[in-house]
C-alpha positions as CSV (number, residue, x, y, z in Angstrom):
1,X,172.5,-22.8,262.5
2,X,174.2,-19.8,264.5
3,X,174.6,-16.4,263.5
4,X,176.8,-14.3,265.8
5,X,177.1,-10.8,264.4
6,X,180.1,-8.3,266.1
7,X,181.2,-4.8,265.4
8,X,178.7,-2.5,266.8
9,X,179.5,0.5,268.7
10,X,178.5,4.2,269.4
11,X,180.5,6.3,266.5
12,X,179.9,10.0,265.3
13,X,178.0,11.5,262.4
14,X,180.0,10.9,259.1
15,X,182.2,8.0,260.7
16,X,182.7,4.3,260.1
17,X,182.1,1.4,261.5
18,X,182.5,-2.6,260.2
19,X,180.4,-5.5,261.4
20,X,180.5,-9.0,261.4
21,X,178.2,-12.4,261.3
22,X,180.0,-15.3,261.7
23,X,177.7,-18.3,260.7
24,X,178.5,-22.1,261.6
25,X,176.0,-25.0,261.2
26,X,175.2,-24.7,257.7
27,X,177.2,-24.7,254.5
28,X,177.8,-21.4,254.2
29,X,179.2,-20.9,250.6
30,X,175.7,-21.8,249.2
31,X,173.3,-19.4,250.8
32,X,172.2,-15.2,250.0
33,X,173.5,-13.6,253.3
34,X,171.4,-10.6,254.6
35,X,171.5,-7.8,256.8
36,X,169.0,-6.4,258.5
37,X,168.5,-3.6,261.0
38,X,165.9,-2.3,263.3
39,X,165.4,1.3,265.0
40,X,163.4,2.0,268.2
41,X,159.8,2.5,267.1
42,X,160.2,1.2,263.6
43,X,159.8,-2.5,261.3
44,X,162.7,-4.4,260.6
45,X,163.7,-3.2,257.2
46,X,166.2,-5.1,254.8
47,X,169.8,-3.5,254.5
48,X,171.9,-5.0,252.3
49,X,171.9,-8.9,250.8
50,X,174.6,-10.8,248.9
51,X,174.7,-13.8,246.4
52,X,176.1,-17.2,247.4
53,X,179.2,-16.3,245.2
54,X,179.1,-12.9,246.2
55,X,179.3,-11.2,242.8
56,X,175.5,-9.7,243.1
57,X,174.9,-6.8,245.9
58,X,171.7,-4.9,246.8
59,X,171.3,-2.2,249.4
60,X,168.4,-0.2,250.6
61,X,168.3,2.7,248.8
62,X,169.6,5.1,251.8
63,X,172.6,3.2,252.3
64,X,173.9,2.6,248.6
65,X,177.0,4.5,248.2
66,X,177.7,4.2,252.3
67,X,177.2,0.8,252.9
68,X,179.1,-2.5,250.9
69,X,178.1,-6.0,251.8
70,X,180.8,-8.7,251.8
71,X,181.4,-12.5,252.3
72,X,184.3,-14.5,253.1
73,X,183.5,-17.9,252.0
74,X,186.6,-19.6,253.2
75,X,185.8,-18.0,256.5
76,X,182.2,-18.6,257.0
77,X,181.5,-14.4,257.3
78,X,179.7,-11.9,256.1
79,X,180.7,-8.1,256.5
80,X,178.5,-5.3,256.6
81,X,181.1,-2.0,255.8
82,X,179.1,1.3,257.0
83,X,180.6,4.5,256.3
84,X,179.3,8.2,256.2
85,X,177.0,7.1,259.2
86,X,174.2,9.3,259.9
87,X,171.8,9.3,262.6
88,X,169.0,7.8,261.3
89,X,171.4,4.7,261.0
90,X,170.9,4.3,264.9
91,X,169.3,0.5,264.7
92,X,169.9,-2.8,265.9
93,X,171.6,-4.6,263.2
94,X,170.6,-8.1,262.5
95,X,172.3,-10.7,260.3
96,X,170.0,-13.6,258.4
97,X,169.4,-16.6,256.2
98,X,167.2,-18.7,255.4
99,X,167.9,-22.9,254.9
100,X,164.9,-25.4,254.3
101,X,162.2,-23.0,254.8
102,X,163.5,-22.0,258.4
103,X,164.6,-18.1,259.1
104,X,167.6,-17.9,261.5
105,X,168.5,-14.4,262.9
106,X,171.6,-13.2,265.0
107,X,171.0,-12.2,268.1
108,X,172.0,-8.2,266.9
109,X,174.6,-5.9,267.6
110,X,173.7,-1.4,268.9
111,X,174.6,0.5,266.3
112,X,174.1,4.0,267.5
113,X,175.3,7.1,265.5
114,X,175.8,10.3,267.8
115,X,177.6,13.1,269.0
């Protein structure tokens, strides 16, 4: 299993950024998708997840209405759109799954939000 996540960046309050985790080594289509994030200091805390199918979404609460998680089956990716970025956003973002009892993280990608 390999998770390579993408799309990280330094980007002003209120901007936008998109990242992605493209997985290999599993069958993709048939596993929830999550992301996670981490800031300096903090606990990993649970952003976003998505079904198999991708027709059921949940966010943390302080990113529903910024954030929208995505999958492209036929592609073997999941998406992580951020928008209205604030500060407190600043975190390593991490993407995950777990197959047969076995967590498998990305290795994470600096998502800092400043001006």
């Amino acid at each position: 299993v390999q998770l390579v996540e993408s799309g990280g960046g330094l980007v002003q309050p209120g901007g936008s950024l998109r990242l992605s985790c493209a997985a290999s080594g599993f069958a993709f289509r048939n596993y929830v998708m999550r992301w996670y994030r981490q800031a300096p200091g903090k606990e990993r805390e649970l952003v976003a997840d998505i079904s198999a199918g991708g027709g059921t979404t949940r966010y943390l609460e302080s990113v529903k209405g910024r954030f929208t998680i995505s999958r492209d089956n036929g592609k073997n990716t999941v998406y992580l759109q951020m928008d209205s970025l604030k500060a407190e956003d600043t975190a390593v973002y991490y993407c995950y799954v777990v197959r047969s009892g076995r967590d498998y993280w990305g290795q994470g990608t600096q998502v800092t939000v400043s001006s």
